[in-house]
Structures are given as structure tokens and as C-alpha cells.
N, C-alpha and C positions, 0 to 999 in steps of 0.2 A: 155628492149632490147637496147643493144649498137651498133651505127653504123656508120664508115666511110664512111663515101662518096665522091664519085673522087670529084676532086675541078676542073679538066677541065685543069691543067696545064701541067704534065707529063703524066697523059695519058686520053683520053678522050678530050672533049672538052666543052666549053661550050653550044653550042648548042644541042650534045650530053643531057647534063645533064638537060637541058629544058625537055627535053620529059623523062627523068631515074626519076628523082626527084618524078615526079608527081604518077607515078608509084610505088616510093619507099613508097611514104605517103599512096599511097589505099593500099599496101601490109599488111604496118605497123596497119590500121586500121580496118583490116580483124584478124589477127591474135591477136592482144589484146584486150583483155579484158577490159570495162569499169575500167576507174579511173588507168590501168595501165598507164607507162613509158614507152616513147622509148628518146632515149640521141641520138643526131648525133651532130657528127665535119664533119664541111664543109667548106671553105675558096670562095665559089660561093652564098654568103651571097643571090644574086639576084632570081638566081636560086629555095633556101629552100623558098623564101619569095614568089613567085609567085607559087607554088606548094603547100602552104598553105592556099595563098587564096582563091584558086578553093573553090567552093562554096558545097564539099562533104568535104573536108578537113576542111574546117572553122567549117563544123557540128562535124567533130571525133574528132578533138584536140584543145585544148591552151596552148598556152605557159607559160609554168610554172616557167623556167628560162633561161637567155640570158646569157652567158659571151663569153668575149672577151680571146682569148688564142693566146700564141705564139708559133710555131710548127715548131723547126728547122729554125728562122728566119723569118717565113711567118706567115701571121696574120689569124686565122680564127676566127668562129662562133662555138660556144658548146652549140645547143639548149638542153632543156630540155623540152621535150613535153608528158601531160596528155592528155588520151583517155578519151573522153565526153562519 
């Protein structure tokens, strides 16, 4: 699974995406499959990182790869995350 995710700047916010985030990750954990992928770009580094460690998302996923991308100028995050 591939997925954007508002970053909180042009649209949305970051407090917004506090409460979207955490949601996105039980979504993503429902619908895949052991040992599959989901890939997300996100530029609210804080936000994927506190929505990961809820202590249901520590159980579904790990990070399986981290880079750093530049997007039109702006800096994000391109996780690569395994379903446990």
C-alpha cells in the first residue's frame, strides 16, 4: 500500500493530523496482511512517529526502511513499514 499523507501545511493541520495519523496506522493494520507493506511520505516526521508508537501499532508494524526525500523543496520522511 502507498500513501500521502497531509503534512499539516497547505491543507490540514498539525493537530489535525495527530488524531488522522493514528487512524491511518489501525486502518493500514486491518487491511494488510502479515509481512505485507505499506510505504508513506509525510513531511510531519512527529506526528508518523507518535502514531507508531501507540502500543497497538508497535504490535502491527516495523520499520523496515526510513529515507529522507526532497519534495518540491520541502523535506520529508518516506517510511517503509512491515505488518508483524
Amino acid at each position: 500500500m502507498v500513501c500521502g499523507l497531509p503534512w499539516g501545511q497547505r491543507s490540514g493541520s498539525r493537530a489535525e493530523n495527530a488524531a488522522l495519523y493514528p487512524a491511518a496506522v489501525q486502518e493500514w493494520a486491518r487491511v494488510l496482511r502479515p509481512d505485507g507493506r505499506a510505504v508513506c511520505l509525510t513531511a510531519d516526521r512527529a506526528s508518523i512517529e507518535a502514531a507508531l508508537s501507540l502500543p497497538a501499532a508497535s504490535r502491527s508494524f516495523a520499520v523496515a526502511a526510513e529515507h529522507r526525500v526532497n519534495v518540491s523543496g520541502k523535506w520529508a520522511c518516506l517510511l517503509v513499514l512491515r505488518r508483524r
